[in-house]
C-alpha positions in Angstrom: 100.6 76.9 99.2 99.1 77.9 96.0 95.8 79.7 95.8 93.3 80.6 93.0 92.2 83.8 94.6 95.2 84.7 96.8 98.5 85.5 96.4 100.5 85.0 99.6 104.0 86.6 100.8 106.5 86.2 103.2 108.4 88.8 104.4 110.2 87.4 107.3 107.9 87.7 109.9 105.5 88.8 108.5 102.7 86.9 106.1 101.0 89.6 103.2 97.7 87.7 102.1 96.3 89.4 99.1 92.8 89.2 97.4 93.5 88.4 94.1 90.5 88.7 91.8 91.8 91.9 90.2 89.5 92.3 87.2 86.6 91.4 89.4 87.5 94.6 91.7 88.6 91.6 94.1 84.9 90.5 94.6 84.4 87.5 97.6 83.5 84.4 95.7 83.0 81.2 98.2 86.2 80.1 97.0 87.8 83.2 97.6 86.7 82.9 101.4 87.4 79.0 102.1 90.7 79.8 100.8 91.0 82.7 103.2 89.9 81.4 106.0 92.2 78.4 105.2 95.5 81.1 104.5 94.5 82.6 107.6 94.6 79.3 109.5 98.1 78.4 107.9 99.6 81.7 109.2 98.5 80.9 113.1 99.8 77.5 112.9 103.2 78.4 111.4 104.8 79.9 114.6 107.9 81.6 112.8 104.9 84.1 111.5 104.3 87.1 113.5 101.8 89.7 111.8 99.6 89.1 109.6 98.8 91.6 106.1 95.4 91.5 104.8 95.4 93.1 101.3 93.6 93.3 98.2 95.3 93.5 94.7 95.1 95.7 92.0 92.9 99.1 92.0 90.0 97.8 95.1 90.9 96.1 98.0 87.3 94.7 97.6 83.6 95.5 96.4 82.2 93.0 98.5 80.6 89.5 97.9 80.4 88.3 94.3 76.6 88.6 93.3 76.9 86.9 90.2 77.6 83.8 92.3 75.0 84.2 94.8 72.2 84.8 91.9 73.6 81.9 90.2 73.7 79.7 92.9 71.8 80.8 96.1 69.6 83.4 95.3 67.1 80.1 96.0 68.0 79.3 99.4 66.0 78.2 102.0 66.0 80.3 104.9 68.0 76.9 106.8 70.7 77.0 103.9 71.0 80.6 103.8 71.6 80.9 107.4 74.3 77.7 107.0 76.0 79.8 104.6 76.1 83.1 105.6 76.8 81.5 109.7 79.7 79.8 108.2 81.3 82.1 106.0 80.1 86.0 106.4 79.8 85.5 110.3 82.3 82.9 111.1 85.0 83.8 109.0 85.0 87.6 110.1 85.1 86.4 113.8 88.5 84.1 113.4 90.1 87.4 111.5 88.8 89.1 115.1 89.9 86.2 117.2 93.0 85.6 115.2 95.5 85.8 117.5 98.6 87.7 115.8 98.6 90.9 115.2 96.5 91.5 111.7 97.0 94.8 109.3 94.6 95.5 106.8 96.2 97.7 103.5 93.5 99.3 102.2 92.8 101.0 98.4 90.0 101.9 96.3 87.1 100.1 97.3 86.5 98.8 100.8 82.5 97.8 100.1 79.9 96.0 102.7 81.8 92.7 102.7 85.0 94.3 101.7 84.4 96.7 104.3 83.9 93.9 107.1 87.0 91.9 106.9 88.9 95.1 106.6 87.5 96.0 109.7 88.2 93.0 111.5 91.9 93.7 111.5 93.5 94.9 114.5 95.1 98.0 112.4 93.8 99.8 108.6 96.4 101.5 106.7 95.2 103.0 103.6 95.8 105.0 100.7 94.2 108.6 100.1 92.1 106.8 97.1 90.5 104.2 99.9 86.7 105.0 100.3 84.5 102.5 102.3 81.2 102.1 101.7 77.8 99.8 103.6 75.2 100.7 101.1 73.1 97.3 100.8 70.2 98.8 102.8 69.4 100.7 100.2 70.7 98.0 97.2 69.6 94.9 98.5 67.1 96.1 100.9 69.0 94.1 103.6 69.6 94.6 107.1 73.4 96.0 106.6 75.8 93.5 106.2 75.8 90.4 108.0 78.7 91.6 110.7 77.7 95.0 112.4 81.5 95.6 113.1 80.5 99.2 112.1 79.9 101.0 115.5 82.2 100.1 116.7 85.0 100.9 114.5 83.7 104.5 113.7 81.0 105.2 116.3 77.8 105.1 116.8 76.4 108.4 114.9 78.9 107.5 111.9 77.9 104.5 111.4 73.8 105.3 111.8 74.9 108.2 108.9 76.7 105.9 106.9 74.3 102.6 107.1 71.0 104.5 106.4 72.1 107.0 103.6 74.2 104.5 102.0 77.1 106.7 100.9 80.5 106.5 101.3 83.3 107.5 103.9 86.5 108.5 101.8 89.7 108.0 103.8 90.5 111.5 105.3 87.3 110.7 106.9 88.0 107.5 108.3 91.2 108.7 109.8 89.5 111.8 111.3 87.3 109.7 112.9 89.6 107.3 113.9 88.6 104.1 111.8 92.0 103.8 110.1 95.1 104.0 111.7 97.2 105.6 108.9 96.2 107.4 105.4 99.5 107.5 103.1 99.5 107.9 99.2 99.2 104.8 97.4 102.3 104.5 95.7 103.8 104.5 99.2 101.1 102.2 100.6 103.2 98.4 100.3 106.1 100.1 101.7 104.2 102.0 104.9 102.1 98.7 105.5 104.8 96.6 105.7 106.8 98.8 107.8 104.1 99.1 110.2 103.8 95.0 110.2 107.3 94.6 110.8 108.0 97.2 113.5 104.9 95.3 115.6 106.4 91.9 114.6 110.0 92.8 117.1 107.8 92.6 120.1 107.6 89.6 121.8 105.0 87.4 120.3 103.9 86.0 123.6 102.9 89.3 124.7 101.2 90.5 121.8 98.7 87.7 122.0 98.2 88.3 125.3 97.3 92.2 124.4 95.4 91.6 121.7 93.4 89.1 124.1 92.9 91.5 126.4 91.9 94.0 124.1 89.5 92.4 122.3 88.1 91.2 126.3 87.8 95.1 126.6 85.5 95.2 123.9 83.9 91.9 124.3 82.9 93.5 128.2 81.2 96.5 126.3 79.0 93.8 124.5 81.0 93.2 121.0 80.2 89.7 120.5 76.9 89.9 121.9 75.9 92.8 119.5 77.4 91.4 116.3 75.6 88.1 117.2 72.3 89.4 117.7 72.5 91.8 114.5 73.3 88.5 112.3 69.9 87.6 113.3 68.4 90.6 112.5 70.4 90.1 109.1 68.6 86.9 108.3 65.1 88.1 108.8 65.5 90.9 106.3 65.9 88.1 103.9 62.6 87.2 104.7 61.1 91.0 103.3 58.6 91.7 101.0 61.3 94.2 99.8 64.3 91.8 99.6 62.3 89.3 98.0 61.6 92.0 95.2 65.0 92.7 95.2 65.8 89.0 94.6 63.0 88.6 92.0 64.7 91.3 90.1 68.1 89.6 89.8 70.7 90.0 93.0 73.8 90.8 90.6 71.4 93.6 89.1 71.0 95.7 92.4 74.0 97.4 92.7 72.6 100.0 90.3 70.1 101.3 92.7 73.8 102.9 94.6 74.5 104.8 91.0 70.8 106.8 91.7 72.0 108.0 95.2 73.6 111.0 96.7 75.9 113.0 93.7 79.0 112.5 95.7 78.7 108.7 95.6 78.5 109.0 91.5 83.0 109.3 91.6 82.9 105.8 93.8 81.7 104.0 90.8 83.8 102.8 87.3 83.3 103.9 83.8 81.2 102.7 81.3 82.4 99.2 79.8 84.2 98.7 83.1 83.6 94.8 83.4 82.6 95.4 87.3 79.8 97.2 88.5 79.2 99.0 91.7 76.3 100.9 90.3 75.9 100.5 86.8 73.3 98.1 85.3 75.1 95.1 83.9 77.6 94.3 86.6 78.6 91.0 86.8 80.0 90.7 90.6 79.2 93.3 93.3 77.9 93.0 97.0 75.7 90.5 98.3 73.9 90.5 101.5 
């Protein structure tokens, strides 16, 4: 099937789904995630698919949720409609990547920001390339509880993730594999090939037993309170749209916050693109960026 925002691939057994919003550094519009969660869906129904590639595109795997869009078109929510929204496609679409039950890969480059950062994380495996960074810094941007899925602790640990979450800067990807939130850290030209390699040596075992692995894996973590904990924090989420400080942020213009992250720690300044760069992570003027 044909996508707007996707490009899909099969090689053999295994499906590559790539974000494909390259000169928007691969920013999550709504379409971008119905059709995602609707590639996703294809791949577990089509039985002759084993593993599943998440990938992003072009320079960024992905800055995150497009603000543009969300000033444009829900920066007015209602607290019911905002929590309709987000439920449906922040939460519930990061939980069936979770629950998804084939083996998923992320392939990670460049950016991997806030909502970027969550579905990358919801994959059972990250490779990445030594230019991958990843990134939560919305607490201090959108003055927003995190992002809406707190996959964080428990991909890279507990004092990590406090350090990451409330000074806002970034993890590069030596980093993430030292600490063991990435799986594999190659250089990017060799990324594609290394992914793939990885997909297809997990797609010769059984498929049977891989879902029941990946079951009881994910049981394992769902013992230590995973689900419980992710649900609560969405929550926790919603209320800090309710802020004095959030509602400043939103009277000031949603797709203008990201340039609060340029004023932050100097070692965050290489994370962000040049003047004139069409995207912003930090810059005033960006058109698409992360949204709470």
């Amino acid at each position: 099937m044909e996508y707007a925002t996707l490009a899909v691939e099969r090689h053999d057994s295994v499906c590559r789904i790539s974000l494909a919003r390259e000169s928007a550094r691969n920013a999550q519009s709504q379409q971008m995630l119905d059709e995602l969660d609707d590639a996703l869906t294809r791949a577990e129904q089509d039985d002759s698919v084993r593993v599943v590639v998440l990938a992003g595109r072009g320079a960024h795997f992905s800055a995150g949720h497009d603000l543009k869009e969300a000033q444009a078109k829900r920066a007015d929510f209602t607290v019911e409609e905002r929590w309709d929204y987000e439920s449906r496609r922040y939460y519930g679409y990061c939980m069936r990547i979770w629950d998804f039950p084939k083996p998923t890969v992320a392939q990670v480059q460049g950016a991997c920001v806030a909502g970027g950062f969550m579905i990358a994380n919801m994959c059972d495996l990250v490779v990445c390339s030594d230019t991958a960074y990843f990134s939560d810094p919305v607490g201090h941007t959108l003055a927003a509880a995190a992002t809406e899925v707190l996959i964080h602790p428990w991909v890279m640990g507990l004092r990590k993730a406090k350090e990451m979450l409330y000074t806002g800067e970034k993890v590069d990807a030596q980093e993430a594999l030292r600490i063991g939130m990435v799986n594999r850290v190659v250089p990017e030209a060799e990324l594609d090939a290394a992914t793939l390699a990885l997909a297809q040596r997990i797609a010769q075992a059984p498929p049977f037993g891989l879902r029941l692995i990946k079951r009881s894996l994910n049981r394992t973590a769902d013992a230590q309170g995973f689900r419980t904990a992710l649900s609560a924090h969405f929550d926790t989420h919603q209320l800090s749209h309710l802020s004095e400080e959030f509602q400043a942020v939103r009277a000031r213009g949603l797709a203008q916050a990201i340039q609060r992250n340029k004023q932050m720690a100097p070692r965050d300044a290489s994370a962000l693109p040049p003047e004139g760069a069409p995207f912003a992570l930090g810059r005033p003027g960006g058109k698409t960026g992360e949204a709470a």
